[in-house]
N, C-alpha and C positions, 0 to 999 in steps of 0.2 A: 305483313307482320314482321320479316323477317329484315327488311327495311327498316320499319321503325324498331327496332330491336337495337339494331348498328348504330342509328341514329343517335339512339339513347345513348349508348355504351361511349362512343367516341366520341361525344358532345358537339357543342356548335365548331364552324370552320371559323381560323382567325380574322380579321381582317387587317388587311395590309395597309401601314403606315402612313395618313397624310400628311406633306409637308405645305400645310395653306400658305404658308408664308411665302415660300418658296411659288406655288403658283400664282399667289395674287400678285408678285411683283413681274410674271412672265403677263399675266392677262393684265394689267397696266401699260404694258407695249404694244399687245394688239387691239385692245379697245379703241372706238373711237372717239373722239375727243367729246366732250360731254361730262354730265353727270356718274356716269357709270365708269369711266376712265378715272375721273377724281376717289371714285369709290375705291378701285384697287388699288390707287397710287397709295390711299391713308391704309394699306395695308393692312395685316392681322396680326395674331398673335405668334411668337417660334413654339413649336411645337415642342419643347422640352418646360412649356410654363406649367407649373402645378394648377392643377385643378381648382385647388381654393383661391386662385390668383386670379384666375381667367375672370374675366366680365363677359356676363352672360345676359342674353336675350331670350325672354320665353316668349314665342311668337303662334298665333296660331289665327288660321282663313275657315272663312265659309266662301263657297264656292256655288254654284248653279248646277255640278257634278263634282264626276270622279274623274274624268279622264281631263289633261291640262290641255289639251290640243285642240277642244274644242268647247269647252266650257271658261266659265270666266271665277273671274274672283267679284265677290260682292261684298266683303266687309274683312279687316285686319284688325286683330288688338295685340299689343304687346306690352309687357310688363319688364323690366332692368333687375336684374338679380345678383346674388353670388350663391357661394355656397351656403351660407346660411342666412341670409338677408334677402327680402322680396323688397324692393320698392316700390311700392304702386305709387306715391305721389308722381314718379315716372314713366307711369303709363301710359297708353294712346293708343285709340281708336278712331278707324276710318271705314266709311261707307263708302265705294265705287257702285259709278249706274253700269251696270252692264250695256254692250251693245246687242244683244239679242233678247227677247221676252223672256222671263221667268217661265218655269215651267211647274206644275203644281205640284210634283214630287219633291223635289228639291225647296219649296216653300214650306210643304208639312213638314221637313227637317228643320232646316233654320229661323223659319217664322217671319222671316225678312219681306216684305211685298213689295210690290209695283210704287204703291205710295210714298214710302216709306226712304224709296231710290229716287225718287224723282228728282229731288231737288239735290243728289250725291252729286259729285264731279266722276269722270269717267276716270279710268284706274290712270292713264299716261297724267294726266294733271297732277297726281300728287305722288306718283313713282321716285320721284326725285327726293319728297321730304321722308319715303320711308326706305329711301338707299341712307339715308343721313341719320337715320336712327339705327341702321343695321351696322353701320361705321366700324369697324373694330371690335364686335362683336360676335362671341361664340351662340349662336342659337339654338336653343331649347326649344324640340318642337315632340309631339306624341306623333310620329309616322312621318317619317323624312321625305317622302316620295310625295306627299301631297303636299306640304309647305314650297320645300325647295322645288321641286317640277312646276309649282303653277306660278310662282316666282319666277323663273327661267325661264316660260317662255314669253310671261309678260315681260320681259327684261327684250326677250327675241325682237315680240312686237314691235318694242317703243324705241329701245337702241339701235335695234339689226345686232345687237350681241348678247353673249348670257351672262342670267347671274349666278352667282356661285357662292356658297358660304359654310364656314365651319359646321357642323350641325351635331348638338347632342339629343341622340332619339329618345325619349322615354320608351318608346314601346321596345327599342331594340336592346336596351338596357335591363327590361323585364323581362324580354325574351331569355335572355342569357343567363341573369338572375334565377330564375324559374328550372332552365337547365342544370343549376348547380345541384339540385335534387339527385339525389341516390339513381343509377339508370335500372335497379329493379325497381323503385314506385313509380317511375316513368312507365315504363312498359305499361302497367297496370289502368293509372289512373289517368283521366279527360285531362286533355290539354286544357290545361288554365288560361280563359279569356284574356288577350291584351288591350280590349277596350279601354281606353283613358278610366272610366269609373269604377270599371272592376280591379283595374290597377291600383287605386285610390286608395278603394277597399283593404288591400290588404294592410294596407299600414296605417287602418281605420284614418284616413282622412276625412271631412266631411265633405255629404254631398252638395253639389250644384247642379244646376239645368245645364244640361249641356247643347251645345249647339249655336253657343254666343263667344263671335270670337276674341272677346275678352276675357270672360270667365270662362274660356279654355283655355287660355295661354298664363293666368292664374292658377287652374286646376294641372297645366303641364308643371310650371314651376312648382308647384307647392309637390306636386311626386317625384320631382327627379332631390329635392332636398331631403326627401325621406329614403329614396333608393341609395345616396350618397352615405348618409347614414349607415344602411344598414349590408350597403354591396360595395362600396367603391371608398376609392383613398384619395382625400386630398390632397397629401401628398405626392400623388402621383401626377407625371404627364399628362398634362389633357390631351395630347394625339394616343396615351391608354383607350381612350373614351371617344373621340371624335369620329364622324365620318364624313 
């Protein structure tokens, strides 16, 4: 109790400043030549670009797990955004066959089967077309540890190097949002769900099935334009916001 007490009163810890710019042009000199070295060469955005400026990427995987080290990625969708603008005639969607059988847990989530994959290309085949849509893009993802981790080590995989990219979380954005709450009704009341849908919820968006990684990376976009709204400045820095 006495933990989250403190917790509550002193709010979240800051986090410290990324300069992407600055290290995609350092990981452009150790990369190996390839597709993934063309990626940092086209470098990112300076860290002092406004928020409304940024060109953003809402990106989101289904996967076979949770853990990136040993599970795979089986399908990407991504949608081009800004601050107030979704694109979807720029959207895109891909199926990868995994190298190892599905397993039935992981199926009653995302619905994706055996059949379904079979005729996918394995994830190194089209790794290349979806570094070329990540290009200079800020990415919008609900939980940065799954995107960007299964990301990186498919990147391990196929280059022998990682990847790495701007990232704005919704979920870490609600987190924070959420903490701006008075720390007596903190104390008190249930931590409020960060599920992508219960997120949605609050700023009544509408529902979607979730578990399709296109209309998740839809359902990420359409929440962080309402969190902007109603938590963040577009006039501010997008290294305010990035991690």
């Amino acid at each position: 109790m006495f933990t989250r007490l403190m917790t509550a009163i002193k709010g979240p810890k800051t986090q410290p400043v990324q300069d992407w710019q600055a290290m995609f042009k350092q990981w452009a000199k150790e990369a190996p030549e390839g597709p993934l070295k063309r990626y940092y060469e086209a470098g990112t955005i300076a860290l002092d670009t406004p928020l409304k400026e940024a060109p953003l990427l809402a990106l989101d995987l289904e996967t076979t797990g949770l853990d990136p080290l040993k599970d795979e990625i089986i399908s990407l969708g991504c949608v081009p955004m800004d601050h107030k603008i979704i694109r979807c005639q720029g959207a895109g969607y891909w199926m990868a066959k995994p190298e190892r059988t599905l397993n039935a847990e992981s199926v009653t989530i995302h619905e994706i089967t055996h059949t379904e994959l079979a005729e996918a290309p394995p994830l190194h085949r089209i790794l290349n077309e979806i570094l070329n849509v990540l290009s200079g893009k800020v990415v919008v993802v609900h939980c940065v540890s799954i995107e960007r981790e299964f990301l990186r080590e498919a990147a391990l995989n196929v280059y022998g190097f990682p990847l790495y990219f701007p990232v704005l979380d919704t979920m870490q954005i609600e987190h924070l949002a959420q903490n701006k709450t008075p720390w007596w009704k903190r104390i008190i009341a249930r931590q409020p769900s960060l599920r992508l849908d219960a997120c949605r919820q609050r700023y009544h968006l509408p529902r979607y099935k979730a578990h399709h990684a296109l209309t998740d990376a839809l359902s990420s976009a359409e929440l962080l334009q309402a969190q902007i709204s109603y938590h963040l400045d577009p006039e501010a820095n997008i290294s305010a916001y990035w991690l």
